[in-house]
C-alpha positions in Angstrom: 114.7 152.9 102.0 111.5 154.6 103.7 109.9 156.8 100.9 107.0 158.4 102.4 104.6 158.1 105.7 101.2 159.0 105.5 99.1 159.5 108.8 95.7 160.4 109.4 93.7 160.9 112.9 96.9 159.6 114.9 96.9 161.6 118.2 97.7 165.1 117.8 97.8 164.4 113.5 94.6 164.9 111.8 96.1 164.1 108.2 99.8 164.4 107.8 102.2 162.8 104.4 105.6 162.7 104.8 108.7 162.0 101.6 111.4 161.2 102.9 115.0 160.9 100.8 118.6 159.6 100.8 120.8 160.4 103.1 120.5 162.2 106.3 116.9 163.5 107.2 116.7 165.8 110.2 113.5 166.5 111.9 113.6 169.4 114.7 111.1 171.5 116.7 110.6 172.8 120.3 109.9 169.5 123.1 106.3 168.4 123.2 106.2 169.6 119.5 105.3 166.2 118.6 108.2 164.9 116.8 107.7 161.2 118.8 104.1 161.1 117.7 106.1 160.2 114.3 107.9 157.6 115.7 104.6 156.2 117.6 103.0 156.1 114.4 105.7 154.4 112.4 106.1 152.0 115.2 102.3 151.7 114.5 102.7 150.6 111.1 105.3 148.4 111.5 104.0 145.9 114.3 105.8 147.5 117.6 104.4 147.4 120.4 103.8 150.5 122.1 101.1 153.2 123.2 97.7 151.8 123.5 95.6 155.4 122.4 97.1 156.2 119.3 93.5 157.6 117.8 93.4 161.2 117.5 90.5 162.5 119.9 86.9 162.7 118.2 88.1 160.1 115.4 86.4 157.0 115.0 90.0 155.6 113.2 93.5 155.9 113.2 95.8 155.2 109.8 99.0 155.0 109.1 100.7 154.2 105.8 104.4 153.5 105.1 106.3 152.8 101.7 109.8 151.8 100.9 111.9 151.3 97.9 113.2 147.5 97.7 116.2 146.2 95.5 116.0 143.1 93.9 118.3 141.3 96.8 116.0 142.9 100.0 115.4 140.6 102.5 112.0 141.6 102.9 111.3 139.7 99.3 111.9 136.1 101.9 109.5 137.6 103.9 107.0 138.3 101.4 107.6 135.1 99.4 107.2 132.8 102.7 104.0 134.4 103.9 102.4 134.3 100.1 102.2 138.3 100.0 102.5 140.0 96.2 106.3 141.2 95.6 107.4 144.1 93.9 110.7 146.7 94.0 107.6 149.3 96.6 106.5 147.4 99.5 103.3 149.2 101.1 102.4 148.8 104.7 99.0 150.2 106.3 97.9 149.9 109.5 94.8 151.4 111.1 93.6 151.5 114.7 89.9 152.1 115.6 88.8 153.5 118.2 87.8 150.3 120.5 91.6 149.1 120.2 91.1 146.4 116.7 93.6 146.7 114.7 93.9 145.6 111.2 97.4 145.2 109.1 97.6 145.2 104.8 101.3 144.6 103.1 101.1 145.3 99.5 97.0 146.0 99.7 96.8 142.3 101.1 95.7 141.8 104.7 98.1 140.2 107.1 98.8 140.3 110.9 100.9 142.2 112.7 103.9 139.9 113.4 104.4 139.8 109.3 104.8 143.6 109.9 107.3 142.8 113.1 109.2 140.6 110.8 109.4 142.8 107.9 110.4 145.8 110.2 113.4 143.9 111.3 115.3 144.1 107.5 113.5 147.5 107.1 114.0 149.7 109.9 116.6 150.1 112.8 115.7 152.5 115.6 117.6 153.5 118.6 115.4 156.1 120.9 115.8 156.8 124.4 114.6 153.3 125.6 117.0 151.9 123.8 114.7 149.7 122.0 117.2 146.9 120.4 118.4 146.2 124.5 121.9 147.8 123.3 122.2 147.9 127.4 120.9 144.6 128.1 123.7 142.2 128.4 121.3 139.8 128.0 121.3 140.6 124.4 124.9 141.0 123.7 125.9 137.4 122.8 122.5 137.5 119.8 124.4 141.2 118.6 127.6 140.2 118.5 126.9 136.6 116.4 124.8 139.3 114.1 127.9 141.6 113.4 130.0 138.6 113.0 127.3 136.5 110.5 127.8 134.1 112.9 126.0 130.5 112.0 124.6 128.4 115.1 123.5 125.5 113.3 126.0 122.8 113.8 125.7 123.9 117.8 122.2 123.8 117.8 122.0 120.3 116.2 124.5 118.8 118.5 123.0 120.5 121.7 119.9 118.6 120.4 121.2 115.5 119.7 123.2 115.4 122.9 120.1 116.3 125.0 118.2 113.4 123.5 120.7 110.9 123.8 120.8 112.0 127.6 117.4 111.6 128.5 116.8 108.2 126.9 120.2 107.2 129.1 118.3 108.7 131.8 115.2 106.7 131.1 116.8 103.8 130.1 118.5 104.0 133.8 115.3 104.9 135.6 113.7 102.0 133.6 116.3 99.2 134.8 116.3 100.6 138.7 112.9 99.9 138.5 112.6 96.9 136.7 115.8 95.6 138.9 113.5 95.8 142.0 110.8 93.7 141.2 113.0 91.0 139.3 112.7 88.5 141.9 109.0 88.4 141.7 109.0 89.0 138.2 111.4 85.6 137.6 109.0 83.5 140.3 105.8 84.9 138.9 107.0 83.8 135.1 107.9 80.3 136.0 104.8 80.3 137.6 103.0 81.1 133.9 105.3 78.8 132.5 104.8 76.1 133.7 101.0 76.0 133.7 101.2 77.2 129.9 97.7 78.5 130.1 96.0 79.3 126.6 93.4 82.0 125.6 89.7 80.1 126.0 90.8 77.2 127.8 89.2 78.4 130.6 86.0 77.7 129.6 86.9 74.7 127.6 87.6 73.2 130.7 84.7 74.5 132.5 82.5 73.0 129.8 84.2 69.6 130.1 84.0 69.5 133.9 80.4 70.2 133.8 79.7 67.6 130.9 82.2 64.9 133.5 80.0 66.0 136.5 76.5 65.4 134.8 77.3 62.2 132.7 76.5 59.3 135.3 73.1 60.7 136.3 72.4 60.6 132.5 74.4 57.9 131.5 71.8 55.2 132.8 68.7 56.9 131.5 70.7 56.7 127.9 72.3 52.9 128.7 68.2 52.0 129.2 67.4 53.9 126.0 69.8 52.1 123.8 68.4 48.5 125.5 65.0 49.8 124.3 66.4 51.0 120.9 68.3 47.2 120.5 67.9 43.8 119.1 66.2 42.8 122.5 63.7 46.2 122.3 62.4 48.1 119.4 64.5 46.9 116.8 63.8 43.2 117.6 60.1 43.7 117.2 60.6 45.5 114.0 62.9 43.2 112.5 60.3 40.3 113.5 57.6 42.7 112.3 59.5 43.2 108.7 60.0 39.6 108.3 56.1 38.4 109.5 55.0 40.9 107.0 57.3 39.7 103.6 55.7 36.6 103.9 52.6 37.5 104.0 53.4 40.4 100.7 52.5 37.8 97.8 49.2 37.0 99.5 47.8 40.4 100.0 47.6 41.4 96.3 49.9 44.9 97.5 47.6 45.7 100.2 50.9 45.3 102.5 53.5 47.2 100.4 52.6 50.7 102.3 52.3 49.0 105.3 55.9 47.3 104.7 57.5 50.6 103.0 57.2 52.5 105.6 58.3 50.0 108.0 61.7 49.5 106.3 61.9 53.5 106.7 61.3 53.3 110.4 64.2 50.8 110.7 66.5 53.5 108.9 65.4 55.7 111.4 66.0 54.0 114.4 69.4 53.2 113.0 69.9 56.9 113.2 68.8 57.4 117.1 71.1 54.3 117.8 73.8 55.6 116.4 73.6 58.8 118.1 72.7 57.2 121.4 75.8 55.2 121.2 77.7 58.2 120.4 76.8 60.0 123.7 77.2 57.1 125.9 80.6 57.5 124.0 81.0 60.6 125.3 80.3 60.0 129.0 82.1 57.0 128.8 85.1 58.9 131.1 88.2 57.7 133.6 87.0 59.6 136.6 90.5 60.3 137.2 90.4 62.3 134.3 87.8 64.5 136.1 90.1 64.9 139.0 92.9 66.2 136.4 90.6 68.9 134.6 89.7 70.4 137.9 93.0 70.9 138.8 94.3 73.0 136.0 91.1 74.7 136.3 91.1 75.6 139.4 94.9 76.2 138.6 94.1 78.7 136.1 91.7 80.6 137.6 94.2 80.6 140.9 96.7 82.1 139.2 94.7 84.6 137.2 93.2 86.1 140.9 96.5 86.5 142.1 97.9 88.8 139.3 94.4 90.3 139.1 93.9 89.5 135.4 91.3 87.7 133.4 91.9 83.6 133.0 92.1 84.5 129.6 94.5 87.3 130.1 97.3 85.2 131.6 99.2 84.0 128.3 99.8 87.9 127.4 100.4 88.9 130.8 103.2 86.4 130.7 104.7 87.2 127.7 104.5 91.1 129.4 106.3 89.4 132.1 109.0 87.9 129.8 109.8 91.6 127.7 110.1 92.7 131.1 113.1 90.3 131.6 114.5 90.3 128.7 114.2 94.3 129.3 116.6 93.6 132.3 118.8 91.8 130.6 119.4 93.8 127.5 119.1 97.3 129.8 123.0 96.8 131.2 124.0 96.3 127.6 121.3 99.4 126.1 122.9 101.6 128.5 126.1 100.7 127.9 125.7 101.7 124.5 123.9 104.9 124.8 126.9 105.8 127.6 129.0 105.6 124.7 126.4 107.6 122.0 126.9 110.0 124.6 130.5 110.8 124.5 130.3 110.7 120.9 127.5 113.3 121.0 129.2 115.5 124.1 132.8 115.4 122.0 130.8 116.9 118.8 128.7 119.2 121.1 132.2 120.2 122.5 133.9 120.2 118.8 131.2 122.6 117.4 130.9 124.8 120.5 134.8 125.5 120.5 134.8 126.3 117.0 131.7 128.7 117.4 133.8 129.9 120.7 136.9 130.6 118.5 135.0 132.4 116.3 133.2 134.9 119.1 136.4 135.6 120.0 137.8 136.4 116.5 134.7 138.7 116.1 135.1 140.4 119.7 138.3 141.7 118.7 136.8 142.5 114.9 133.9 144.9 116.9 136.7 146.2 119.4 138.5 147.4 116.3 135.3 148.7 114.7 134.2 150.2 117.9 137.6 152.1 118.2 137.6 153.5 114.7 133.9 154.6 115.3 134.5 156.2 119.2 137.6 158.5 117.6 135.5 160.5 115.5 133.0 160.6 118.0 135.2 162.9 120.7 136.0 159.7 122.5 139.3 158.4 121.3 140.5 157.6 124.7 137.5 155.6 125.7 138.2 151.7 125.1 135.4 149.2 124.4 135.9 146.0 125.4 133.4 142.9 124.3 134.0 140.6 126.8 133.6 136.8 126.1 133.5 134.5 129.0 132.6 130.6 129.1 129.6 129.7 130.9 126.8 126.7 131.2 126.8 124.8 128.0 123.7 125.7 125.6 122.2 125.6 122.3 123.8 128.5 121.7 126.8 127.7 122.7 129.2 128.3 125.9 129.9 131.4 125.7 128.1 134.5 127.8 129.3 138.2 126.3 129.1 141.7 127.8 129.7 144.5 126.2 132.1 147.1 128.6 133.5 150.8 128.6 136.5 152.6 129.9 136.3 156.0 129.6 139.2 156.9 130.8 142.9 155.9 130.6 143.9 153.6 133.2 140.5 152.8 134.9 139.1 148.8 134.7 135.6 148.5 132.4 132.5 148.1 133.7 129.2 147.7 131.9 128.2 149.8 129.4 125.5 151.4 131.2 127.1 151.6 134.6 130.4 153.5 133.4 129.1 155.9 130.7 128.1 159.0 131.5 124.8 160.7 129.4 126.5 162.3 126.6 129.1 159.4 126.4 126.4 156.5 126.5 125.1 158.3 123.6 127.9 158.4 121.7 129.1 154.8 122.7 125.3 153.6 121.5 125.8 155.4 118.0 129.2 153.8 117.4 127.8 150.6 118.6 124.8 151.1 116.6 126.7 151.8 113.8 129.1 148.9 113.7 126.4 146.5 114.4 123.6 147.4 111.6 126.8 148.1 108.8 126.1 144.6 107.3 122.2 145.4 106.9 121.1 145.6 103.7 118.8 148.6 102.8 118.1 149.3 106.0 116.6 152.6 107.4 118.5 153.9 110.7 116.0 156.1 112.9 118.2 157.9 115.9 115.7 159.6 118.4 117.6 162.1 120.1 121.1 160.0 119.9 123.1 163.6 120.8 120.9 164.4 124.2 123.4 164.9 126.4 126.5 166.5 124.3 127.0 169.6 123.0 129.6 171.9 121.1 132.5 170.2 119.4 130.8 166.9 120.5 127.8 167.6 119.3 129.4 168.7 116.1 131.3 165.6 116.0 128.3 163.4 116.6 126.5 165.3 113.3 129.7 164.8 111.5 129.4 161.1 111.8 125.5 160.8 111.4 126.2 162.6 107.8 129.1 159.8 106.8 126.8 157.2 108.1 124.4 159.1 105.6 126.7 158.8 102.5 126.0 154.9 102.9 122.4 154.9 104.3 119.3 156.3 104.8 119.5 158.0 108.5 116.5 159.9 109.9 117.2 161.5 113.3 115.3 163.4 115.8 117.3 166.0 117.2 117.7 169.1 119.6 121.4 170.1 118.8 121.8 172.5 116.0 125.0 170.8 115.2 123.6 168.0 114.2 120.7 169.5 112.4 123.1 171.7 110.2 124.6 168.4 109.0 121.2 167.6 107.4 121.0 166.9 103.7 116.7 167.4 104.3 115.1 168.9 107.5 111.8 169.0 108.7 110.2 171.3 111.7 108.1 169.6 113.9 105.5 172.3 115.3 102.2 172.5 117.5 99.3 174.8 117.2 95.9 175.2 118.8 93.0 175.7 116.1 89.3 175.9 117.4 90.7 174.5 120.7 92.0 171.3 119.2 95.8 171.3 119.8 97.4 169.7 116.2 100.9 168.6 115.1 102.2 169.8 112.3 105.7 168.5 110.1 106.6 170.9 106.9 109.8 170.8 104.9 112.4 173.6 105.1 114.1 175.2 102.5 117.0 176.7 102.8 115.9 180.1 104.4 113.9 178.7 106.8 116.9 176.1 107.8 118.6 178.8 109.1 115.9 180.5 111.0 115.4 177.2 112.7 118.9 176.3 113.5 118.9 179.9 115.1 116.2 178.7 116.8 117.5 176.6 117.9 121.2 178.0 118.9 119.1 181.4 121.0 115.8 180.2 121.9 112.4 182.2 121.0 113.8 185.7 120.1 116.1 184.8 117.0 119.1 187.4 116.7 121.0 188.5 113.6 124.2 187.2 115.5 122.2 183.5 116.1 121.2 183.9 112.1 124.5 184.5 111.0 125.8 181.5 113.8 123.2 179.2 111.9 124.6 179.9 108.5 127.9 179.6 109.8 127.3 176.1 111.0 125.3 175.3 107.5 
């Protein structure tokens, strides 16, 4: 329930605090008396969007301060909880607005931004003005409303939508994918066998490459090394120093030592040259080659490399490229069978889809006829018991909320076919069919504040009467603040307050005071006879009190 509002420097309001109470509050005063300025500035403080120069003129800031009583089960204690606010049975909102346009939002004393405020305002505060701010008219809205009356749970629909929507576009990639890949099988096939048979391996390539170029040089070389072995033999170096070796032993026992350098170091020589023979050997080894065998490296060289330019890959590359070639084929393969599969995923998914949407159908329907009833029981009181209000549910293109569009209609009269709610009412009836509607749909809110701006414009007399009448039952139930013009309604009042403008030092200012129960009847005479308030309008005000 709203307790108070509090406003300072908000366009005509230089400092204004408000207390409000159960049941119904009434607040009245002459047009252009400033009773929307409160509405702008509670809109203010609870994150609508609305006028952009809210500060009063010659203030650097505008404020606005709202509190509310919470029970334990609020909703607004979710809201709190999920966006790490401090809780408590008074929830505090403050708002101000500078002069350049920043605004800055605290719940509770903590700052927040505005959408917390939007969300909180939702389980706080319903409003129906002149604009009809909820899109009452806007049967774009009516299938969201009437789930809301109904508690209506779009979950199961939702998940199936999903699932179906994601089982039907990989089916349609998985179709676009084989078209494709069906296209270039052909070349895909011929350019695998291809890589198949040569078998090419990752750095054989310039194994080869090596090998040809060792194949190509060896028989210039080969000589030079076949001469240096001769030299390195029996019939060349190592010859002489075996002779050398042997000459020398002989002469060992003779020389008193004088040789055994001389011979020492000669037997290391040999060891040495046993060394550079072996190796010499080795390489003439090495070039020893079948020059057919040259022939054959070229080829798969050249074979490699061949292939490599044509699919515009590295030598290198042509192993993986070939096994991209093969998931390609095995893609066309399995893709008959994958889409097979997912064809049948998505018949499951369409018959739940279809399963949950029915039952969610079934159950619009069921409430249609609940908010018909309600809607009939509201309209009687309301001077409009032969009107009919007709919710209108009629399938349309499956979505994730279901298949079903709704429209809210009216026939006012006996007899004639309903038309849209906006289209068929006249003033004074729209207003009446908007509070009935109003009412039905918000009944399930929980400690929820209903604000009707001007919901009687329009009607007058016994309707009027009958409009206050209803307003005050609502009120039994609720807290109900309405802005009114119709002394009928304002007489139902359990607390009224006179809106009133007044001109000090040539600043125009908006003033809001709380009548007692004198000054209730001078108003509603007011009211009832305009600026010059008769005895007989006096005793017509107490008469309707």
């Amino acid at each position: 329930m709203l307790r108070g509002l509090h406003i300072n420097d908000m366009l005509l309001i230089d400092r204004l605090e408000l207390d409000f109470q159960a049941g119904l509050n009434v607040l009245t005063g002459e047009t252009g008396a400033g009773k929307s300025i409160l509405l702008d500035s509670l809109g203010f403080v609870l994150g609508w969007r609305g006028r952009a120069d809210l500060v009063r003129s010659g203030a650097d800031m505008g404020e606005v301060t709202a509190w509310f009583d919470l029970s334990p089960t609020h909703p607004a204690h979710e809201i709190l909880a999920e966006a790490g606010l401090p809780q408590s049975d008074e929830l505090i909102l403050r708002r101000t607005n500078t002069r350049d346009g920043r605004k800055t939002a605290y719940v509770n004393d903590r700052r927040c931004s505005g959408e917390i405020l939007r969300q909180l305002s939702e389980c706080l505060v319903e409003l129906h003005g002149q604009h009809d701010d909820r899109g009452l008219l806007n049967p774009k809205g009516h299938r969201e409303l009437l789930d809301a009356f109904a508690g209506l749970d779009l979950t199961d629909v939702q998940a199936a939508y999903k699932a179906r929507f994601q089982i039907s576009k990989a089916l349609d990639v998985a179709r676009e994918t084989l078209a494709k890949t069906q296209q270039d099988q052909e070349y895909l096939r011929h350019s695998f066998d291809e890589i198949d048979v040569l078998s090419p391996v990752a750095g054989e390539d310039q194994t080869l490459d090596a090998k040809r170029r060792l194949m190509q040089g060896s028989e210039k070389i080969r000589e030079d090394i076949a001469k240096a072995a001769n030299a390195l033999g029996m019939d060349g170096a190592e010859g002489l120093l075996n002779d050398a070796n042997r000459w020398l032993e002989g002469a060992l026992e003779q020389t008193e030592g004088r040789l055994e350098g001389a011979t020492g170091a000669l037997a290391r020589a040999l060891s040495e040259l046993s060394d550079a023979q072996q190796g010499v050997e080795s390489c003439l080894q090495a070039l020893d080659f079948d020059p057919h065998e040259l022939e054959q490296v070229e080829e798969r060289l050249f074979a490699i490399r061949a292939l490599a330019r044509k699919h515009n890959v590295q030598p290198d590359d042509l192993s993986a490229f070939g096994d991209d070639i093969a998931q390609k084929l095995k893609a066309i393969d399995l893709g008959a069978g994958e889409i097979e599969a997912l064809e049948q995923q998505l018949v499951t998914a369409q018959a739940d889809y279809d399963r949950a949407a029915d039952t969610l159908s079934l159950a619009r329907h069921k409430a249609a006829h609940e908010l018909e009833t309600a809607m009939a029981g509201e309209l009687a009181p309301l001077k409009l018991e032969r009107a009919e209000f007709v919710t209108d549910v009629e399938t349309t293109a499956p979505s994730a909320d279901g298949i079903d569009a709704v429209t809210f209609m009216v026939a006012t009269n006996p007899g004639a076919p309903a038309g849209p709610i906006n289209k068929i009412a006249s003033g004074g009836e729209l207003s009446r069919f908007l509070l009935a509607l109003k009412v039905c749909l918000t009944r399930r809110a929980e400690g929820l504040t209903m604000i009707f701006d001007e919901i009687d414009r329009g009607v007058g007399g016994a309707t009027a009467a009958a409009v206050g009448q209803r307003l005050s039952e609502i009120a039994d139930k609720a807290q109900v603040l309405v802005v009114t013009h119709s002394p009928q309604v304002a007489a139902k009042g359990a607390h009224h307050w006179q809106v009133s403008k007044s001109v000090q030092n040539e600043e125009t200012f908006s003033t809001v005071v709380k009548l007692d129960t004198q000054e209730r009847i001078d108003e509603i005479a007011r009211m009832l006879a305009g600026d010059t308030i008769t005895p007989e309008a006096r005793a017509a005000a107490q008469a309707l009190l």
